[in-house]
N, C-alpha and C positions, 0 to 999 in steps of 0.2 A: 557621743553615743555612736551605738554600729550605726545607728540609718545614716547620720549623719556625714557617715566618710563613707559612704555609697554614691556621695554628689564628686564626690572626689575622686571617684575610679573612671582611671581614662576607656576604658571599650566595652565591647560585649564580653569578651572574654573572660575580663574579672567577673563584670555579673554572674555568670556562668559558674565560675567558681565558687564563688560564695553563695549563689543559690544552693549549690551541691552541697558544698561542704560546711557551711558558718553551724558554728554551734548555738546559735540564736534565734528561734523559731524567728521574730518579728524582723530580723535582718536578713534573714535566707528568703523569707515570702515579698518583703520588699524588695530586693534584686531581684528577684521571678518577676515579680510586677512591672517594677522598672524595666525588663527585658520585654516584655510581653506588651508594653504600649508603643516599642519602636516594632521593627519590621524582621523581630525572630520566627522564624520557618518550624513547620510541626516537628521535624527531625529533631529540634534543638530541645523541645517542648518534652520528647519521646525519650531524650537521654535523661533532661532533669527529673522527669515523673519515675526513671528508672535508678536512676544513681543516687538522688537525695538523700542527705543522711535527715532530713526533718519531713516525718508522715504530714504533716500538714503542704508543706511544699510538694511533696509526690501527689497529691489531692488535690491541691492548686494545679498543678500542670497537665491533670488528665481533667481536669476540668475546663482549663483550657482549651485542651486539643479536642474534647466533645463539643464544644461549644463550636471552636472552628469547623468541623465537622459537619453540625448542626447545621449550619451558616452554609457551607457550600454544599448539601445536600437539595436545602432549601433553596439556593443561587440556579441548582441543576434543574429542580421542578419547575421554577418559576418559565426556564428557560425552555422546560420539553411543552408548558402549556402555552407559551407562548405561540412556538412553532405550531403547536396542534392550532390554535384559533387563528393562525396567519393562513395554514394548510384549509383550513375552513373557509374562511373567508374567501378564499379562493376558486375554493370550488363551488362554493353559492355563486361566484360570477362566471365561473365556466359556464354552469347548466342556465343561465339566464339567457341564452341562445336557444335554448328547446323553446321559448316563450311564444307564443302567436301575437299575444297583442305588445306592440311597440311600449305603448303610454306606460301598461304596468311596469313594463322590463327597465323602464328608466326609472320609474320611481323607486323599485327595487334594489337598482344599479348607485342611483343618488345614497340610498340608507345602507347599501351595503358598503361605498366607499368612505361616508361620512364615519363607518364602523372600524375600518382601516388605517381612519389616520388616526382617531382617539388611540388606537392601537400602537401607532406609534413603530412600524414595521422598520427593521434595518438590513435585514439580510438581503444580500443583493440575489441572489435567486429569487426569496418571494417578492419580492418586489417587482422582479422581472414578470416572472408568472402571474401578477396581479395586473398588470400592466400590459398584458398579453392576453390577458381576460375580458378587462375593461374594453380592450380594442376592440375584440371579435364578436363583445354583444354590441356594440355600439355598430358595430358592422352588420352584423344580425337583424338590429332595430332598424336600421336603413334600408335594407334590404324588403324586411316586412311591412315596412310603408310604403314604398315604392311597389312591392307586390299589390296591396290594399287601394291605392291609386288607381292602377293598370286595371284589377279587379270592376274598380266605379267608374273607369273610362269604358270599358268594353259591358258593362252594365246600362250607362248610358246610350251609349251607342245603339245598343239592340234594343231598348227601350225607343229612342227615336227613329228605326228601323220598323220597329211594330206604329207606332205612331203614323207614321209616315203610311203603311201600308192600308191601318183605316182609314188613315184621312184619304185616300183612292178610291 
């Protein structure tokens, strides 16, 4: 039978061929098939959906190439929402520096990294930038504890200072 000397054609090229040209609906769609599980290019796809002498095989191949299509449209979304919630992420740990209190800014800092890694980040930019975030609120939180310290020392102080001046 046709399918069966399709196991027999040594390349793509015959495939090609007899996709286009077999006078056998079910041996022209099987060579398409057989083309279209190795690693044939939408170009190839674009010639047989245009040259095929069988409507079913030009129907198979733009159905293919929609589907590819499909696929890397969807490859593209996947990859702009990614960036948007890496881009976000990011900037919730930028503004984690406006924060007054330390304690919140870490807990924040803790749930929004925890968010980061389920995320699964690989760009080395955001990565960078997340990682230049994390530094400067953790920088930030030091800063405002060590402010808030100094604060209750010089609190203390002048409290012992009034102390001191009743007890006289």
């Amino acid at each position: 039978s046709g399918t069966a000397a399709l196991a027999r054609l040594p390349g793509a090229d015959e495939f090609l061929a007899v996709a286009v040209n077999a006078e056998s609906r079910a041996v022209a769609l099987a060579a398409l098939e057989r083309m279209a599980t190795g690693d044939m290019d939408t170009a190839q796809l674009r010639s047989i959906e245009a040259r095929a002498h069988q409507k079913n095989v030009s129907r198979r191949a733009r159905a293919l190439i929609q589907e590819r299509e499909a696929a890397e449209a969807a490859r593209q979304t996947a990859a702009l929402e990614r960036q948007r919630r890496e881009s976000m992420l990011c900037q919730a740990v930028e503004h984690l520096t406006e924060l007054s209190d330390a304690t919140v800014g870490r807990a924040e800092l803790a749930r929004l990294t925890e968010s980061w890694r389920a995320l699964g980040a690989s760009d080395a930019a955001a990565l960078d930038r997340f990682a230049q975030a994390t530094a400067a609120a953790e920088a930030a939180f030091v800063r405002r504890e060590r402010e808030a310290e100094e604060a209750a020392a010089r609190q203390r102080a002048r409290a012992e200072a009034i102390a001191t001046r009743i007890a006289l």
